[in-house]
C-alpha positions in Angstrom: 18.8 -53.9 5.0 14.7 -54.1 5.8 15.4 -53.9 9.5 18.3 -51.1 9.3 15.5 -49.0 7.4 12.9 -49.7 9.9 15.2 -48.8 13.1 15.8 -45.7 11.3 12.6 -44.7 10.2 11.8 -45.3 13.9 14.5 -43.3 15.2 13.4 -40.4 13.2 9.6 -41.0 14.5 11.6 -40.5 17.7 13.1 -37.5 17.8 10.4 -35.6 15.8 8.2 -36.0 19.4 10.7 -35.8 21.7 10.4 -32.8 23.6 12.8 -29.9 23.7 13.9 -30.3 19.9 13.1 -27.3 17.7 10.3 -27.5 15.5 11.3 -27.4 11.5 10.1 -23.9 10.2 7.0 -23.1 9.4 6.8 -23.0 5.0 6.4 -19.3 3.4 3.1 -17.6 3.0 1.8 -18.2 -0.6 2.5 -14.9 -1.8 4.3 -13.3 1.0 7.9 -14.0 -0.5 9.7 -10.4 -1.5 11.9 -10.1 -4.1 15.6 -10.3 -2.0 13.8 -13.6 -0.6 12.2 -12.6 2.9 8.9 -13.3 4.0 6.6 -10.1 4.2 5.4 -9.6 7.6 1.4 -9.2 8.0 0.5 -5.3 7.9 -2.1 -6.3 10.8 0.9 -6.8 12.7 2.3 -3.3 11.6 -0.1 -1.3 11.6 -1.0 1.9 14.4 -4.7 1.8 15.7 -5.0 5.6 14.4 -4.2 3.9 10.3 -6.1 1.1 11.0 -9.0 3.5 11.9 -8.5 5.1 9.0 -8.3 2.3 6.4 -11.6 0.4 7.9 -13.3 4.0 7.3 -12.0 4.1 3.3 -15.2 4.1 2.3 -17.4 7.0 4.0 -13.4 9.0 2.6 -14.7 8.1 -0.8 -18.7 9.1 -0.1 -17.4 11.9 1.5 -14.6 12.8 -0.9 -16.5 12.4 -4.0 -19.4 14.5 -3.0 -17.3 17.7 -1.8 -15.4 17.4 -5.5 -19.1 17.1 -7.4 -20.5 20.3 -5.3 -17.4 22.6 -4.8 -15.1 24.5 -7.4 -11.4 22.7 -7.6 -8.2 23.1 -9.7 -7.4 21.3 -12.5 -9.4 19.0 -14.8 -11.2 16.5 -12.5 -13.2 14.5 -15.6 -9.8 13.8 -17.5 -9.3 11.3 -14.9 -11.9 8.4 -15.9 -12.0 5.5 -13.7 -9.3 6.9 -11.0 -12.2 8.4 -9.2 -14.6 5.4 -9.3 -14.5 3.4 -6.1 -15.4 0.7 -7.6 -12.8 0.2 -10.5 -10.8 -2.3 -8.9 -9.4 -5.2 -11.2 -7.5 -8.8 -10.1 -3.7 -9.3 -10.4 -3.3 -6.1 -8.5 0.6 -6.1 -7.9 2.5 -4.0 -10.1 5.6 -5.2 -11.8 8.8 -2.9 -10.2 10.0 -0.4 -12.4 9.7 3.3 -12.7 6.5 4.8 -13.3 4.8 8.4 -13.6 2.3 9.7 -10.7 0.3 12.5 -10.0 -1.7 13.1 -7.1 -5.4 13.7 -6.9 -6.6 15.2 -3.7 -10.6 14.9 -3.4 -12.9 16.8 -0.7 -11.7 19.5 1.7 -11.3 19.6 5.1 -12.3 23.1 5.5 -15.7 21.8 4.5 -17.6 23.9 2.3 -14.9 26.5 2.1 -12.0 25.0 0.4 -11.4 23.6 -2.6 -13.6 20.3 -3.7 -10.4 18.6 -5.8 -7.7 19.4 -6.8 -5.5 17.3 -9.9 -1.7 17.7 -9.6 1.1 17.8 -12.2 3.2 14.3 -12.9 5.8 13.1 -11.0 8.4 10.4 -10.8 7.5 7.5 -9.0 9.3 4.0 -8.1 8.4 0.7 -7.5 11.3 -2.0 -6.4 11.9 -5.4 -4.9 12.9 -5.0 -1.3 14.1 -8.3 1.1 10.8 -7.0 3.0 8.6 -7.3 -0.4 7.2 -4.7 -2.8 8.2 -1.1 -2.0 6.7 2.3 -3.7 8.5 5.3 -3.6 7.5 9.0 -4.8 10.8 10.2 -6.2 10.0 13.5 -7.2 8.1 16.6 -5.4 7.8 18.3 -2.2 6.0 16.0 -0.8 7.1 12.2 -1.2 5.3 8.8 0.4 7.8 6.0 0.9 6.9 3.0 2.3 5.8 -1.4 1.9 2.9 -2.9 -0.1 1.2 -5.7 1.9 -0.5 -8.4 0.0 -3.9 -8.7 0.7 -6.5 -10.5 -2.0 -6.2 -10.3 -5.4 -8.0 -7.1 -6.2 -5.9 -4.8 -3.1 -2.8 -4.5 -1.6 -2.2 -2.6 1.3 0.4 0.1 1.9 2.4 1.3 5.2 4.3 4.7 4.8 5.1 7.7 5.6 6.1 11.0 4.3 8.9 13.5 3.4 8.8 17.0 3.0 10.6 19.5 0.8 14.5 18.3 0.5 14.0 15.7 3.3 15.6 12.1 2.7 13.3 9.5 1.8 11.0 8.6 4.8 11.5 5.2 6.0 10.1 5.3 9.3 6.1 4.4 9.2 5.1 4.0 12.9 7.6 6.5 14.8 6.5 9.8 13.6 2.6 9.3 13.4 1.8 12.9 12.0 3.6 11.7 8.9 2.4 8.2 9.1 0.4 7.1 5.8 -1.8 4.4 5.1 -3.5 3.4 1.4 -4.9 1.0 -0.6 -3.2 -0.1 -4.0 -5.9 -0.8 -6.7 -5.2 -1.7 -10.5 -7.4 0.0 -12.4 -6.6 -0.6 -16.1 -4.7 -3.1 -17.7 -1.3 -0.9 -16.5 -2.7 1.9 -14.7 -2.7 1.3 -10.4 -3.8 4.0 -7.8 -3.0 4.5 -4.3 -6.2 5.5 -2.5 -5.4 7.6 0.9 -8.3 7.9 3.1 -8.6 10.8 5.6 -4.9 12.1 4.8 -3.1 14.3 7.6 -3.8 17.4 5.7 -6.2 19.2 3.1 -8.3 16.3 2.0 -10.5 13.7 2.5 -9.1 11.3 0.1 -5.9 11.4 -2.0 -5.6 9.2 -5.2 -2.2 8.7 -6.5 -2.5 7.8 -10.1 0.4 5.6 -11.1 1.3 4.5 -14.9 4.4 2.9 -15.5 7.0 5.3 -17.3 
């Protein structure tokens, strides 16, 4: 019995170096597993040079941002908002538990410089967040204008998100990386103990940085 064992064990040494057999697979990212299973693909691997541009720049959106709203008249009430508009109110356990939640969008800074509006604090709208074979996905359900798209783990305090966005009685967008003027990258942030945000640097249009507040419903 000794000696069947070890010509086995041996034979199994054996094949684990012989050339030409396939490799076992490698184990799953800590983290990286989505809800239907699949491993999450790395967002550097994702991502278009013009986003990743735009999400190492996050914070001159923020210096920018927050010194057009402080200086220039806006629309609605910009101080109801607390720690939303801090940059740095980021807490750990950043990902969000799926479910439906409520979001409005704050739009800070103006791309018109000095002649448009410094901020301006939207209405609430119906948002999503759902398991997805490819991991965590966020969806604006509600409104003319609606992101769709993956969040990428990243650390504890920030996940990253790929998406893009539909307009008016469009579908819902699902196709970050072919249509780049509707392209949209963020960071996901939890804020309060069940309050998240989606910071949008240097968005397509309007402003220098969009905040979508998210609280779940």
């Amino acid at each position: 019995m000794r000696l069947a064992s070890a010509i086995m064990a041996s034979v199994i040494a054996l094949a684990a170096c012989t050339p030409g057999l396939p490799a076992p697979p490698p184990p799953p990212l800590p983290g990286a597993s989505g809800g239907g299973g699949g491993i999450l693909p790395d967002w550097r691997a994702s991502i278009t040079s013009h986003d990743r541009d735009r999400l190492n720049r996050v914070d001159a959106a923020w210096s920018l941002a927050l010194q057009q709203a402080r200086r220039q008249e806006g629309s609605g009430d910009l101080a109801s908002t607390g720690r939303l508009i801090d940059p740095d109110a980021a807490l750990s356990d950043v990902a969000p538990p799926p479910g439906d939640y409520r979001c409005r969008t704050v739009k800070l800074g103006s791309q018109g410089g000095e002649d448009g509006l410094g901020y301006v604090v939207y209405g609430w709208f119906a948002c999503r967040i759902e398991d997805s074979p490819n991991g965590l996905k966020f969806i604006k359900l509600t409104g003319s204008q609606r992101p769709a798209g993956l969040l990428f783990p990243e650390s504890d305090r920030r996940m990253v998100f790929l998406g893009s966005m539909a307009l008016a009685s469009e579908p819902p967008a699902n196709s970050y990386g072919q249509r780049p003027e509707r392209d949209m990258v963020a960071v996901l942030e939890r804020i309060e103990p069940r309050r998240w945000r989606l910071v949008i640097p240097w968005p397509q249009y309007e402003s220098n940085l969009d905040i979508l507040d998210l609280v779940p419903a």
